[in-house]
N, C-alpha and C positions, 0 to 999 in steps of 0.2 A: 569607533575604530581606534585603536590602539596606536603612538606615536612612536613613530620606526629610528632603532639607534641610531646614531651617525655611521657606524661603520657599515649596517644596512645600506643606510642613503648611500654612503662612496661606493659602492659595491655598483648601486643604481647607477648612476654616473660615472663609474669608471669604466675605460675600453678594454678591459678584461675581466670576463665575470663568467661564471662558470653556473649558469639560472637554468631550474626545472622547476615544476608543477605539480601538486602534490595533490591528488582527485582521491577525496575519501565519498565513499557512497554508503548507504545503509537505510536498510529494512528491517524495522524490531532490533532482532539480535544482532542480525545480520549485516556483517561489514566487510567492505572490498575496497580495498588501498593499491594505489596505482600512483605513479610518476613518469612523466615525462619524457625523462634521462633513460640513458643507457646502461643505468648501473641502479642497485636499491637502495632507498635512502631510508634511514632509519632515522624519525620522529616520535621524539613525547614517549619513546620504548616502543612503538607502533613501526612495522616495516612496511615501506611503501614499494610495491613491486614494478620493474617495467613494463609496459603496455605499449601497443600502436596505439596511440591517440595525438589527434589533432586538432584542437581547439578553436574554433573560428570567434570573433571578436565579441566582447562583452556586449551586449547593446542597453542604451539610459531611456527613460524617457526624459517626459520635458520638466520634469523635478528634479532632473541629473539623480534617481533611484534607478537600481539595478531593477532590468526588466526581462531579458531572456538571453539565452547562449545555447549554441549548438554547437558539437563537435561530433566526429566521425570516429570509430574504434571499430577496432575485429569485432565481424558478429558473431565469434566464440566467446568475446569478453563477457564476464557476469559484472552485474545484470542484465544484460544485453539478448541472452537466449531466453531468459523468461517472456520475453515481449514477442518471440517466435510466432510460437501460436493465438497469444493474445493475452493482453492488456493486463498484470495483475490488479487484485483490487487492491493493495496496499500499495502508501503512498510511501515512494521511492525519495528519499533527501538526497543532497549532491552538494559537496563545498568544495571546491576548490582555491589554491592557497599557493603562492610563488614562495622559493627559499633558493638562496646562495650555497651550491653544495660545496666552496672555496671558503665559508664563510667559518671563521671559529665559533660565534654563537649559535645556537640551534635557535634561528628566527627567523616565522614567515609574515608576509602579508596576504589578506583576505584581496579575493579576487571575483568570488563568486559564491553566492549560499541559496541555496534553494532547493527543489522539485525536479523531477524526470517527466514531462510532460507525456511525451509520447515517442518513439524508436521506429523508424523507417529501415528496410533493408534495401541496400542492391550491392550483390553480387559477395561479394568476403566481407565488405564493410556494411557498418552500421551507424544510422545518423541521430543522434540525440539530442533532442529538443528541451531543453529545460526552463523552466521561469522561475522567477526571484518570488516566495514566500506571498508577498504581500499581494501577488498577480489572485489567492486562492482570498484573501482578507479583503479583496474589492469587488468578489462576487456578490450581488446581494442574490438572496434564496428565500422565497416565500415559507413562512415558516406553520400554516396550515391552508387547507385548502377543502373548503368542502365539500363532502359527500357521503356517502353510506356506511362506508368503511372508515375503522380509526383512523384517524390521524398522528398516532403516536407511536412510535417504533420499539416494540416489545423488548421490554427491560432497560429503556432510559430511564432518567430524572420525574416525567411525566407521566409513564404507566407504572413506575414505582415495584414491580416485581422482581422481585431477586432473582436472576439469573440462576447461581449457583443450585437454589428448590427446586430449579427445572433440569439440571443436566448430573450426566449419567457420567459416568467415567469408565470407559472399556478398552479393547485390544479391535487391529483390523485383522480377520480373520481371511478374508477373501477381496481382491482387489480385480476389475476385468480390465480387460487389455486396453480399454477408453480410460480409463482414471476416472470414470465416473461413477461406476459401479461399485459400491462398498458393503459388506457385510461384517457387522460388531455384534458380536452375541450377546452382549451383557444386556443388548434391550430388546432379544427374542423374542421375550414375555410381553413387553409392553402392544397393545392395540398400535393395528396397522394406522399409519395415519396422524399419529398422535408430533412427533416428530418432520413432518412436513411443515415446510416454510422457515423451519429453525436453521440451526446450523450443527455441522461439525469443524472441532478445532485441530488442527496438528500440528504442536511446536506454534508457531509463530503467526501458521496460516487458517484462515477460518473460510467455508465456504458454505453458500445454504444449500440447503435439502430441499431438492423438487420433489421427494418421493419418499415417504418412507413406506417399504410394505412388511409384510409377517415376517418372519423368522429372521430380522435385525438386519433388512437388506433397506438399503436407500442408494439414491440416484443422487448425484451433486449437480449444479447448475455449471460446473468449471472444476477442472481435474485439480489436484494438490502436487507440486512440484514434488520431486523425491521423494515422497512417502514409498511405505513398503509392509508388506503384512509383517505383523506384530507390532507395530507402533501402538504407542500410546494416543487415544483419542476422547474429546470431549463433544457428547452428543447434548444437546439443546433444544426442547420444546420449540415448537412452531406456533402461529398466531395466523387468523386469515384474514382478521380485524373485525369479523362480525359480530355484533352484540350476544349473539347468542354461546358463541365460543368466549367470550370474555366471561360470562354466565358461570357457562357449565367448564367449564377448563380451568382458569384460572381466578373466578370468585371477585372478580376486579370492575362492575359495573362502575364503582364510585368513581373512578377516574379514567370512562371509557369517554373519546371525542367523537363516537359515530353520530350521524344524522339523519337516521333511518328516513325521515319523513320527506327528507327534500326532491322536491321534483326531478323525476329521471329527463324529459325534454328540457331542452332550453324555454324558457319562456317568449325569448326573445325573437326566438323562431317562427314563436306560432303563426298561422296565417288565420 
């Protein structure tokens, strides 16, 4: 952390001071600037707009690290409506940052940097649970587990298939009133089937395919926020993780992790 001017400091210490809070949030592209104050502040060339928000107290753990903060805002604020219906998959950042709007120099201090954990509603308000970065770097995660199916998630480091040789580039032609229903023609032609468990991309957002069937229609497992027929989309081969689709699909035994042979009972079970 960065050592704050003196005229910062007197600011801090003096009994007149004119302090707001500067909440940048973003997703990919995606950025939403909010403040405090009653009026907009403009930082770094970036305008931070007024918002209801209310900020409840940092909390430390026992290493005095930043560890989680909630505060409450309209639940018309964005991001706040995507958590409506349920959960996005993309991880939501959140920093916010204290500034002197009295202050000649444009200087803040860090306050908070992290994650959107999860969004609670009741009633106009919305409650925001966030934690500090390092809450997600203290998970540990088994990192194979076996059984009959790959272990290796189609198009990382470890199954080594180029992504891009799998995906198709088209238009949504048909969208139905759930968001999950999508028809792209450019993969008309391709076999029913071929495209389940993949994904499609729009913009910023990716979701998989429960279903692809004939004439370029698939099912999404989760609707895509704003889309709209004629966007631009990127469809993505699927994987079930069977040996035999790794085979005949995509030519990639050499670096398949399935276990065909291993016992389906527990052994430990048996009597």
């Amino acid at each position: 952390m960065k050592s704050q001017s003196n005229e910062f400091i007197a600011k801090e210490e003096g009994q007149e001071r004119i302090p707001a809070e500067l909440f940048h949030i973003w997703k990919g592209v995606s950025h939403w600037r909010y403040t405090s104050g009653d009026v907009a502040v403009v930082y770094n060339g970036e305008t931070y707009t007024p918002a209801t928000i209310e900020r409840e107290q940092v909390r430390w753990d026992s290493n005095l690290e930043v560890n989680s903060m909630s505060m409450t805002v309209a639940r018309v604020t964005q991001p706040a409506m995507e958590f409506i219906a349920l959960a996005p998959t993309e991880l939501i950042w959140i920093s916010v940052h204290k500034i002197h709007r009295d202050l000649g120099v444009e200087e803040t201090t860090p306050v908070f940097i992290g994650q959107i954990k999860d969004i609670s509603f009741k009633g106009a308000a919305a409650k925001v649970n966030c934690v500090g970065f390092e809450h997600f770097l203290k998970q540990i995660v088994p990192r194979y587990r076996y059984g009959p199916g790959c272990q290796h998630t189609l198009y990382d480091s470890y199954c080594q298939m180029v992504k891009a040789d799998y995906t198709i580039d088209g238009t949504i032609s048909y969208i139905s009133s759930t968001g999950l229903a999508f028809r792209c023609p450019e993969i008309g032609s391709v076999v029913a089937g071929y495209y389940t468990l993949g994904y499609i991309t729009v913009g910023t957002y990716s979701r998989m395919i429960t279903n692809h069937y004939s004439g370029g229609n698939i099912q999404l497992r989760y609707p895509i926020p704003g889309v709209s027929i004629g966007d631009a989309v990127a469809v993505s081969a699927g994987c079930d993780k069977t040996r035999a689709t790794c085979i005949s699909k995509f030519n990639n035994i050499n670096n398949n992790m399935s276990f065909t042979t291993i016992p389906k009972d527990n052994p430990a079970m048996w009597m």
